[in-house]
VEXDREN-2710 file (C-alpha; in Angstrom, 1 decimal):
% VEXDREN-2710
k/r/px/py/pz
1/UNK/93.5/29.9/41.5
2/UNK/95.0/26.7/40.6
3/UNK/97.1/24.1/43.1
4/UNK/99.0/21.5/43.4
5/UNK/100.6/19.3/45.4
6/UNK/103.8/20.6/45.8
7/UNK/105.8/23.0/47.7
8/UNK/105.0/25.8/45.8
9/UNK/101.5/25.8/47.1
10/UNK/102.1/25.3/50.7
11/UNK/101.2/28.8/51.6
12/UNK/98.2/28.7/50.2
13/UNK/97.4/25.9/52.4
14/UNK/98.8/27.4/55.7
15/UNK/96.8/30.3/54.5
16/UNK/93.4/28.4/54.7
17/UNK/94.7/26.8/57.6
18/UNK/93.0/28.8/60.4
19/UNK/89.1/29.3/61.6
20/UNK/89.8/33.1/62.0
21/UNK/90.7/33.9/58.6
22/UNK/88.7/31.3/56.9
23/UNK/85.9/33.7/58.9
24/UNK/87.7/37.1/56.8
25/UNK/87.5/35.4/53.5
26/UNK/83.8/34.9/53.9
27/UNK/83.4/38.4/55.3
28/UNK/85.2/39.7/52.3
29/UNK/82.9/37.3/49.9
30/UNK/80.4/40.4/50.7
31/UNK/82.2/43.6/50.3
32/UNK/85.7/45.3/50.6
33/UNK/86.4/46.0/54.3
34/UNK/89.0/48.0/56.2
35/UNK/90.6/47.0/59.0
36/UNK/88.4/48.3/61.6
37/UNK/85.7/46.5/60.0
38/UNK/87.2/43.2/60.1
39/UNK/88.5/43.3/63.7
40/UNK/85.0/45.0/64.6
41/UNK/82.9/42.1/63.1
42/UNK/85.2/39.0/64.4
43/UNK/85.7/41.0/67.7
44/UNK/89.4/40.9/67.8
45/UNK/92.0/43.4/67.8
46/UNK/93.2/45.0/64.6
47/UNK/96.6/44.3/65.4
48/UNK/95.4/40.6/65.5
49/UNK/93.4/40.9/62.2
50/UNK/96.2/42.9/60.2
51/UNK/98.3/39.7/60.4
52/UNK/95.7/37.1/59.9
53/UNK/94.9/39.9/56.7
54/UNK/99.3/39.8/55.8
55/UNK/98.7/35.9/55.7
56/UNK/95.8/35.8/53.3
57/UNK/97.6/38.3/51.1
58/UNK/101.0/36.4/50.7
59/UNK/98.9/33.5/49.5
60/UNK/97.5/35.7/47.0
61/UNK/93.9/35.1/48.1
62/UNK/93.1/38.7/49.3
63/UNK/95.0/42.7/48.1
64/UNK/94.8/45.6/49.6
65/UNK/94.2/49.5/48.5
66/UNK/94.2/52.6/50.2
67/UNK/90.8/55.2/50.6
68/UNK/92.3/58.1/52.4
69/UNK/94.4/56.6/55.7
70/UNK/92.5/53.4/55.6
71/UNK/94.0/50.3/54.3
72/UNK/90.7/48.4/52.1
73/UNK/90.9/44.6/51.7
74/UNK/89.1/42.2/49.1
75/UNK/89.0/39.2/47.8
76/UNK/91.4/38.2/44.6
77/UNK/90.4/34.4/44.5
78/UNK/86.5/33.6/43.5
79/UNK/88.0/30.2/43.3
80/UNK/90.6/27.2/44.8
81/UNK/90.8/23.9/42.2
82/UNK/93.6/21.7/43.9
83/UNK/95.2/19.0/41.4
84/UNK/96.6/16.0/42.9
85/UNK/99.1/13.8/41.4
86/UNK/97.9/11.8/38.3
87/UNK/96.7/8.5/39.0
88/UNK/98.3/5.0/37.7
89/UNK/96.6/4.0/34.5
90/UNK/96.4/0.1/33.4
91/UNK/99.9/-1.3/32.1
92/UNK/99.1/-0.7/28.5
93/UNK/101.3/0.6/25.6
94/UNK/101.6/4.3/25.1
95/UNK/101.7/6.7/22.7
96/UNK/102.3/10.5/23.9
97/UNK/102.3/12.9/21.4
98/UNK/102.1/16.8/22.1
99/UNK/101.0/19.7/19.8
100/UNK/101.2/23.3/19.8
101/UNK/98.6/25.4/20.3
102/UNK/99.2/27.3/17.2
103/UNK/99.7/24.7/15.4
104/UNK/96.0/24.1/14.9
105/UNK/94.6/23.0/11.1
106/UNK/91.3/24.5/10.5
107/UNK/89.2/26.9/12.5
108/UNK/86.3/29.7/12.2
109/UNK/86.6/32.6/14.8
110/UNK/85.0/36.0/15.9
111/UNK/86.4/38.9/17.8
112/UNK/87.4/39.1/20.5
113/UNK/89.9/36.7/19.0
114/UNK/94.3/36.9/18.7
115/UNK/97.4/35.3/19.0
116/UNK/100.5/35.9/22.1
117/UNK/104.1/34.2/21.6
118/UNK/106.8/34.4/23.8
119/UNK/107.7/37.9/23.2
120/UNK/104.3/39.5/21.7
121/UNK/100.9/39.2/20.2
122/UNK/101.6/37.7/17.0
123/UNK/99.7/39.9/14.1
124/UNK/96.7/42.3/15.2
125/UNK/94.4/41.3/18.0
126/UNK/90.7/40.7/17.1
127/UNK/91.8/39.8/12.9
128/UNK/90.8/36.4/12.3
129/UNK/93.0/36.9/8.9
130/UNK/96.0/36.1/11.7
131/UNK/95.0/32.7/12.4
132/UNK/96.5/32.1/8.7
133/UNK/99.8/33.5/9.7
134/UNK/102.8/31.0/9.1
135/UNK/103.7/32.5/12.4
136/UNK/101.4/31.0/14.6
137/UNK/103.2/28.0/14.9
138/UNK/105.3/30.3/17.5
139/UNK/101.9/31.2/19.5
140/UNK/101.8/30.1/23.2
141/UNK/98.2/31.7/23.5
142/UNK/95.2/31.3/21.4
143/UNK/91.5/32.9/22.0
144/UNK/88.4/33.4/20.1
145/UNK/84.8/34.4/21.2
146/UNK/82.5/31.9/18.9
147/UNK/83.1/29.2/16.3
148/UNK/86.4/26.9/16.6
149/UNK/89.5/25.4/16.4
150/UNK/91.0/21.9/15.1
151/UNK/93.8/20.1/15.6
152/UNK/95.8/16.7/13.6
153/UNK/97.1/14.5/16.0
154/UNK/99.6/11.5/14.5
155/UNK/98.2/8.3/14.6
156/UNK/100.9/5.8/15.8
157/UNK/98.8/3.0/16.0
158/UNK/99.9/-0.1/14.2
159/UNK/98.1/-2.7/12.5
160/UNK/98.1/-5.3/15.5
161/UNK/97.2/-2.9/17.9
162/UNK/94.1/-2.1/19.7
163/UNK/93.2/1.5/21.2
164/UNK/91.9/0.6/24.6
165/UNK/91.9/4.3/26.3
166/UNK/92.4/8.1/24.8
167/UNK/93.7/10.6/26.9
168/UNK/93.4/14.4/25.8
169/UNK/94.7/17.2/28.1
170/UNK/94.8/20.9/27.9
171/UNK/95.1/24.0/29.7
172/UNK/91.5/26.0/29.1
173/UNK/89.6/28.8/30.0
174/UNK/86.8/31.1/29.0
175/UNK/87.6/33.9/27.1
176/UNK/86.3/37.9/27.8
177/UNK/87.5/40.9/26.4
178/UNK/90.4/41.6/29.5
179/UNK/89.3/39.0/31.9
180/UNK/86.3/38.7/34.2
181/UNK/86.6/35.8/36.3
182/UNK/82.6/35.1/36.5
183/UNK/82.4/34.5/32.8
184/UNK/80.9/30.8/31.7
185/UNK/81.4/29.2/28.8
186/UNK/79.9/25.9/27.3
187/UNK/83.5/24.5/25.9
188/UNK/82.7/21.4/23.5
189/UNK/85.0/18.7/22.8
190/UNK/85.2/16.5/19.2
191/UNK/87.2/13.8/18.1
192/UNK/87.1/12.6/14.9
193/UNK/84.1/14.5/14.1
194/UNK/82.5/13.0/17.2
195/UNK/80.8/14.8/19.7
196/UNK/82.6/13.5/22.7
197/UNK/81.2/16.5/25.4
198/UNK/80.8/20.3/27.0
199/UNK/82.8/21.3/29.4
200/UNK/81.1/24.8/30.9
201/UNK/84.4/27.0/31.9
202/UNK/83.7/29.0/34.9
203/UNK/85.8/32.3/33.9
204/UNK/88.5/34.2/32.1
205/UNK/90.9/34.3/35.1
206/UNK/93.6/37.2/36.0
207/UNK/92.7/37.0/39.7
208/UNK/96.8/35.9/39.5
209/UNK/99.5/35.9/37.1
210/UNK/99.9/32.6/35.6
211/UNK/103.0/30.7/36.2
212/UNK/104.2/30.7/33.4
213/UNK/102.8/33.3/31.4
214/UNK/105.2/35.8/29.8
215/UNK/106.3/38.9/31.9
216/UNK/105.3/40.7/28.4
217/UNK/101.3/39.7/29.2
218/UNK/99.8/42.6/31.0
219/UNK/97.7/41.6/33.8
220/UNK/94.0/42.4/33.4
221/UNK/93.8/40.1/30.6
222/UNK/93.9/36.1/30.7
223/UNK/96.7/34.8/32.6
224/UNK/95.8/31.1/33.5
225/UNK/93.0/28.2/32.7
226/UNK/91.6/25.0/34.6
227/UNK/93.8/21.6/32.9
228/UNK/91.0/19.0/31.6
229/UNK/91.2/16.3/30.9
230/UNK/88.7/14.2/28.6
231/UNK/89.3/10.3/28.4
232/UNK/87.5/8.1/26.3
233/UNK/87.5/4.5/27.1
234/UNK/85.6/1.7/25.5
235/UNK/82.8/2.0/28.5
236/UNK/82.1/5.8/27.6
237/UNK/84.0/9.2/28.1
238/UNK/84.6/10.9/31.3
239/UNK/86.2/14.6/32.4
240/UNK/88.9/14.8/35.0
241/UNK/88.4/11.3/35.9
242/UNK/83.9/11.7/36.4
243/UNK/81.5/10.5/34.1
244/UNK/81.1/12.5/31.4
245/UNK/79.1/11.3/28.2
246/UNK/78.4/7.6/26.9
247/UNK/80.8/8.1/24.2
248/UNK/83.3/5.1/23.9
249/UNK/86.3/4.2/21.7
250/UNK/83.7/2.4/19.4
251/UNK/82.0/5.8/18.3
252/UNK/85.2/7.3/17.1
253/UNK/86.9/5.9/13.9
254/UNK/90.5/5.4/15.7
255/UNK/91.8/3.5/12.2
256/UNK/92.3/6.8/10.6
257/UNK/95.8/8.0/9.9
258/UNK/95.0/11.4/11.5
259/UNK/93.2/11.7/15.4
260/UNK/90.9/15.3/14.9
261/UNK/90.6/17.3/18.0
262/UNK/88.2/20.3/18.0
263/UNK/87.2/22.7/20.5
264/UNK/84.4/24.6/19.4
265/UNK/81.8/27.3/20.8
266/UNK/78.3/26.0/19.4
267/UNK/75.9/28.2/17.8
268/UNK/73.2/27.1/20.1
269/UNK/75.5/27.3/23.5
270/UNK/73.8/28.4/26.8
271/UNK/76.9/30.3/27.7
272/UNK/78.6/31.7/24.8
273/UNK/81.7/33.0/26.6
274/UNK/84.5/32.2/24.3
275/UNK/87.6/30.1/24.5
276/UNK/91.1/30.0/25.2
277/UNK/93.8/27.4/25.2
278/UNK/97.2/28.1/27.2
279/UNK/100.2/26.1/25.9
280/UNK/104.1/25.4/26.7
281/UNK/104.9/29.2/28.2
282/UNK/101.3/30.3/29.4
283/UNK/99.2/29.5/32.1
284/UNK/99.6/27.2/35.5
285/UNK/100.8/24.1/33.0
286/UNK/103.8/24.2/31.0
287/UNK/102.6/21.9/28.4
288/UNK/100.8/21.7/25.0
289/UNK/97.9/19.8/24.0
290/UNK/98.7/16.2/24.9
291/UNK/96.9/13.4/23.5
292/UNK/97.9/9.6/24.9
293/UNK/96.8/6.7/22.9
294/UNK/96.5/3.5/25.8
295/UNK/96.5/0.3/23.5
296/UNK/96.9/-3.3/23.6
END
């Protein structure tokens, strides 16, 4: 589950709020439990544990079934990443440039692979042939199990100026056939044919519907990714503002007319659990893949 800092998280937050039912949620860590359980364990009535359980399940964190007359909770959420504002970069220039995620140049996939746009899967799930379609300009969605994708990115840069920071942001996750939330993936990032870092995505989430994906988008398959963001300044590269590799603007050749942006599953990755990238329309972040140039 993805926050932010907004109002339309608060409840998640007055859900967390309180000792007793930050006490269910590790209960429920273990096993699905019925009312009785829970208000047998914590030692309070059920009439008290039913609402603390009404609470966690307007957030979204916990669902219920039925077994017969008793009402079964369990945990939805495996986990809580909570984006705060973004922070104040240095008073350079700026170049902001977005691209689709269809719009991609090159790429070499493997089933489980496909295409979704606004209003359906564009061309047959799992046929690489699709990722050719002149259609997939339209695609919101993109997801492959090995090999990769690559981008063009403009390069505004003139002459006189210097690239002091690169900024590249997406919407990303891991990518199983449905979804299984506990599914890693070692995620690698090039620019300009430069090894910049792996990123290891914890899952291929459905725990909740994405906020923007499409009401078309059943919901045991992907629904939402973490945003990343890689930066690459000229003291090395970091993810989501942490040091990430020693990789620095002078290790990429920024003078090129074209920025390449690749996203790749190696052959020789730990966790080989696919890829997908969530654009304007999918996921928790109504954008595309951004790229900012910070120069001087």
């Amino acid at each position: 589950m993805d926050l932010d800092i907004s109002q339309d998280s608060l409840e998640v937050y007055k859900a967390l709020a309180s000792s007793v039912r930050i006490n269910i949620i590790q209960e429920l860590s273990t096993k699905r439990m019925s009312v009785q359980e829970l208000s047998k364990t914590l030692k309070l009535s059920s009439a008290i544990v039913l609402m603390h359980l009404n609470k966690l399940a307007e957030a979204g964190i916990i669902g219920f079934e039925r077994h017969g007359h008793k009402k079964i909770s369990y945990l939805k959420v495996d986990n809580i990443n909570v984006h705060f504002p973004k922070t104040i970069y240095p008073a350079f220039a700026v170049y902001n440039t977005q691209v689709p995620v269809g719009q991609f140049t090159n790429y070499s996939v493997t089933p489980s692979c496909g295409l979704a746009g606004k209003n359906d899967y564009i061309g047959k799930v799992d046929n690489p042939t699709y990722f050719m379609s002149p259609d997939r300009i339209k695609a919101g969605m993109i997801w492959w199990t090995n090999g990769f994708v690559e981008y063009q990115f403009p390069n505004y840069l003139e002459k006189q100026d210097k690239l002091e920071m690169l900024d590249l942001s997406m919407e990303l996750g891991s990518e199983f056939p449905f979804s299984n939330n506990v599914w890693p993936s070692d995620i690698t990032f090039y620019i300009n044919g430069v090894e910049i870092g792996t990123w290891t995505s914890p899952g291929d989430f459905s725990d909740i519907r994405g906020k923007y994906t499409p009401d078309w988008v059943p919901d045991n398959v992907n629904q939402y990714g973490q945003l990343k963001i890689v930066r690459v300044t000229n003291h090395g590269s970091y993810l989501d503002g942490q040091p990430f590799t020693d990789i620095s603007i002078d290790d990429i050749d920024w003078r090129q007319p074209t920025i390449t942006v690749r996203f790749a599953i190696k052959d020789d990755a730990k966790h080989k659990g696919g890829c997908t990238i969530f654009g304007q329309g999918f996921g928790n972040y109504d954008q595309d893949i951004s790229m900012k140039l910070f120069h001087s």
